[in-house]
C-alpha positions in Angstrom: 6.2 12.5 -10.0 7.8 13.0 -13.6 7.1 11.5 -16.5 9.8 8.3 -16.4 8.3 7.8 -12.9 5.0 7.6 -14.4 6.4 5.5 -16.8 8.0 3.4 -14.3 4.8 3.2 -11.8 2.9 1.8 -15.1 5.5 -1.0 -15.4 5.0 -1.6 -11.5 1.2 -2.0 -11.9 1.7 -4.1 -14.8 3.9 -6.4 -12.9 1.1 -6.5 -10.7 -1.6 -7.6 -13.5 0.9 -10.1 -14.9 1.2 -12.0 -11.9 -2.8 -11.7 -10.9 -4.8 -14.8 -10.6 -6.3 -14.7 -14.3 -10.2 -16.5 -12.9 -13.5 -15.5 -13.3 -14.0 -11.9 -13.3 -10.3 -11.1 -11.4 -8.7 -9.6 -14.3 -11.5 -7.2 -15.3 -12.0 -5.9 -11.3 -7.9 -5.5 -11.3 -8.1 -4.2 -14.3 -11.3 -1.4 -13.9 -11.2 -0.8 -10.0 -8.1 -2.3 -8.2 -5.3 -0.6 -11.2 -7.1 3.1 -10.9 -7.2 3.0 -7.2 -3.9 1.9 -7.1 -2.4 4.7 -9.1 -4.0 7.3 -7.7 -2.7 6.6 -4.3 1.0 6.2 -5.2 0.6 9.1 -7.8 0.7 11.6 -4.1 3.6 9.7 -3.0 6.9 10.9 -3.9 8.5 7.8 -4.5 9.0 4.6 -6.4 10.1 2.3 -4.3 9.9 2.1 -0.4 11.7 0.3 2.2 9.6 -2.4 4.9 10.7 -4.1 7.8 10.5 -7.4 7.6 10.7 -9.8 10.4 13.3 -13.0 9.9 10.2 -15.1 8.3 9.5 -12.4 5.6 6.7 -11.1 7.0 5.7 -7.3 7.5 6.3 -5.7 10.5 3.1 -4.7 11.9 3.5 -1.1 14.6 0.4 -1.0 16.9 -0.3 2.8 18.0 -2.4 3.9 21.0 -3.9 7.1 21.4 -2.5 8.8 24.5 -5.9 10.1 25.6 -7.9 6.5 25.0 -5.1 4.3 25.4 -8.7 1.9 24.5 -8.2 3.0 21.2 -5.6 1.4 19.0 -4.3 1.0 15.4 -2.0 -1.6 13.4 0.3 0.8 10.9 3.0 -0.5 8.6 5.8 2.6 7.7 7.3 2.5 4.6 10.7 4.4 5.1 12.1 6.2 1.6 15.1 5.4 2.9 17.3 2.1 3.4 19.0 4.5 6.8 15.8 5.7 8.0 14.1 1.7 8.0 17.5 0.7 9.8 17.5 3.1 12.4 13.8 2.4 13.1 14.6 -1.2 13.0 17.2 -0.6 16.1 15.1 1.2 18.3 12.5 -1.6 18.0 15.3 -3.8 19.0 14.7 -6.9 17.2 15.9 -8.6 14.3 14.1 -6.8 11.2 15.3 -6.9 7.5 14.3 -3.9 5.4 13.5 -5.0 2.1 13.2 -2.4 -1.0 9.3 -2.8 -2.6 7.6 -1.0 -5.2 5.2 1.4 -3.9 2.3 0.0 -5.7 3.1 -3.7 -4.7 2.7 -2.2 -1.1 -0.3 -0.6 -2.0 -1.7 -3.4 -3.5 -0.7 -5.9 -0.5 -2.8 -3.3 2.0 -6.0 -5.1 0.2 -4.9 -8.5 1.7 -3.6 -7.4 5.2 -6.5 -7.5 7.4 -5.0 -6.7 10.5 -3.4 -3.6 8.8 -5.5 -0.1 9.5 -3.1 1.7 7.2 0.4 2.5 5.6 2.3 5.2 6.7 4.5 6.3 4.1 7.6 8.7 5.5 8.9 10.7 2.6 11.5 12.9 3.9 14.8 11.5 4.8 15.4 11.4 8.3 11.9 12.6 9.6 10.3 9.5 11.4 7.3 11.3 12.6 5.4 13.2 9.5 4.7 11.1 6.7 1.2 10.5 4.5 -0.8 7.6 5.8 -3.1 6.1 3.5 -6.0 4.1 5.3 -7.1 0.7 4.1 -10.7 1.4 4.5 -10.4 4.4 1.9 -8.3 2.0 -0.7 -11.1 -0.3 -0.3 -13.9 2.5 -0.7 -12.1 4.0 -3.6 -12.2 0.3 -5.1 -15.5 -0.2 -4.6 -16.7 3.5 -6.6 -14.8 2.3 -9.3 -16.3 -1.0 -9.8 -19.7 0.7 -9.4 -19.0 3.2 -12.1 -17.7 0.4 -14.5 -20.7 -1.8 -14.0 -23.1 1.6 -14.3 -20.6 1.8 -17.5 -20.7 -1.3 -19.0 -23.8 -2.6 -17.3 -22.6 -5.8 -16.1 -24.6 -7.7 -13.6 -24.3 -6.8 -10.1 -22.7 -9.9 -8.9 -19.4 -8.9 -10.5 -17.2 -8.7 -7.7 
């Protein structure tokens, strides 16, 4: 990313803390573990702003993916297409009504934190390539939040029941 997009993801994540709940200990665990996390993930993608189908009730069009040797084994993936075209073309080979919307990369990130039925993001960076893309699994967000709260309270030596 260059500078202004740096500049531009820091006005994204601030969005993010304006809007936060502001109880109890939520601002300082946004603040000290949720914000770093958050940044470092969008920091490796190489855009601002991603597009994510949407079915007609606003909701997040959830892609379930079987493996072709365990067809036991499954996962729940959301794509983020850098690209209005590329969502719409996915969007008609689903064939159903989807709308893609245009959402800041780190309000997607953040949302992954809330989306329990969601094993991870795919993010397709290249225009017009619908197969290679950077996934980012929820369970690592959520691991990488949790390090950074343990360094801050190690830190700061808050009590353990923080967060």
């Amino acid at each position: 990313m260059q500078p202004e997009d740096i500049q531009q993801l820091d006005q994204q994540i601030q969005a993010l803390l304006d809007n936060a709940p502001k109880q109890g200990n939520m601002e300082t665990v946004l603040k000290e573990a949720v914000v770093p996390t958050i940044k470092a993930f969008a920091l490796q993608m190489q855009h601002l702003e991603y597009y994510i189908l949407q079915s007609s009730d606003g909701g997040w069009v959830l892609t379930t993916l079987r493996n072709r040797q365990h067809p036991q084994m499954e996962k729940n993936v959301i794509y983020a297409f850098s690209t209005h075209k590329d969502a719409l073309e996915f969007s008609r080979t689903a064939m159903s009504k989807m709308i893609p919307m245009p959402i800041a990369v780190a309000q997607i990130l953040f949302q992954l934190f809330a989306l329990d039925r969601v094993d991870s993001l795919v993010f397709l960076e290249t225009p017009g390539d619908r197969v290679n893309g950077i996934e980012v699994h929820r369970d690592n967000l959520q691991k990488l939040v949790q390090q950074n709260l343990q360094e801050f309270k190690k830190r700061d030596n808050l009590p353990p029941d923080i967060a």
